[in-house]
C-alpha positions in Angstrom: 99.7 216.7 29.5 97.3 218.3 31.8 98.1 219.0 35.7 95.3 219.1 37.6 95.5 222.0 40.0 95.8 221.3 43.9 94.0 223.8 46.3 97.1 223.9 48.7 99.4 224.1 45.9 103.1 224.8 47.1 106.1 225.9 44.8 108.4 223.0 44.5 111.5 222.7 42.6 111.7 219.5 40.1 113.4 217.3 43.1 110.9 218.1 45.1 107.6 215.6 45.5 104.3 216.7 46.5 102.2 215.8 49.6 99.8 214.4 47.1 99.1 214.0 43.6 95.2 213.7 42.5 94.9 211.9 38.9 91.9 211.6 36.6 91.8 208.4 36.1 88.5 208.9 33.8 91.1 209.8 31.1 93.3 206.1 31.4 93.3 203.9 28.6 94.0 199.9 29.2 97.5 198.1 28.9 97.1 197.5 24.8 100.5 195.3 25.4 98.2 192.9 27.9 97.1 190.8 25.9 100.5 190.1 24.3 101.5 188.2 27.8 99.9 184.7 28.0 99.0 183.5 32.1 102.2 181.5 32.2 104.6 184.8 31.5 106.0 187.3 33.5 107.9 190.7 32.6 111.1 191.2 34.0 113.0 194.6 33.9 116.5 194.5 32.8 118.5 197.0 33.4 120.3 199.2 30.7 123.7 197.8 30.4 122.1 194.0 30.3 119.6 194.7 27.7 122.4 196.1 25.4 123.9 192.8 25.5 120.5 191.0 24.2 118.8 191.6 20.8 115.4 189.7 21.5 113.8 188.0 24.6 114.5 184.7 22.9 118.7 185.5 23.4 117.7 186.4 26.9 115.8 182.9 27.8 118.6 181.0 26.1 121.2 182.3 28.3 119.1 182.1 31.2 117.9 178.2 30.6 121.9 177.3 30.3 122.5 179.2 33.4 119.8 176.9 35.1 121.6 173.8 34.0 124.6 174.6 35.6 122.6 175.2 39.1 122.7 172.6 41.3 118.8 171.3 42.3 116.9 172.3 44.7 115.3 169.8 46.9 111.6 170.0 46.5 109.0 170.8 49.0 107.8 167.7 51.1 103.7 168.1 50.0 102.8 164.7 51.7 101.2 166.6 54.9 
């Protein structure tokens, strides 16, 4: 990749961050997985030792809907004013 050069450059080590970064954003290219998500989803992040357990977002949902039928319910919100 190319690094665009700052004018007050300092030497930093890898664990080191910068004061600022200054990206060309001319060069980005849209999300091609976008249109993959429909309105009603959301992407949630697992982290490395759950997703081993899982082979597909379907195992994930079924686990997760039999885990919500073993939570008690949640009173809902009073929307009469």
């Amino acid at each position: 990749m190319n690094e665009i050069e700052s004018t007050d450059r300092e030497p930093t080590s890898a664990d080191d961050m910068r004061e600022e970064y200054r990206f060309d954003y001319s060069k980005a290219k849209p999300n091609r997985f976008a249109e993959r998500l429909g309105e009603d989803q959301i992407v949630v992040v697992l982290d490395p030792d759950v997703a081993a357990v899982f082979q597909s977002p379907e195992a994930v949902n079924r686990v997760l809907r039999a885990l919500i039928t073993t939570m008690p319910a949640s009173p809902q919100p009073d929307t009469s004013g």
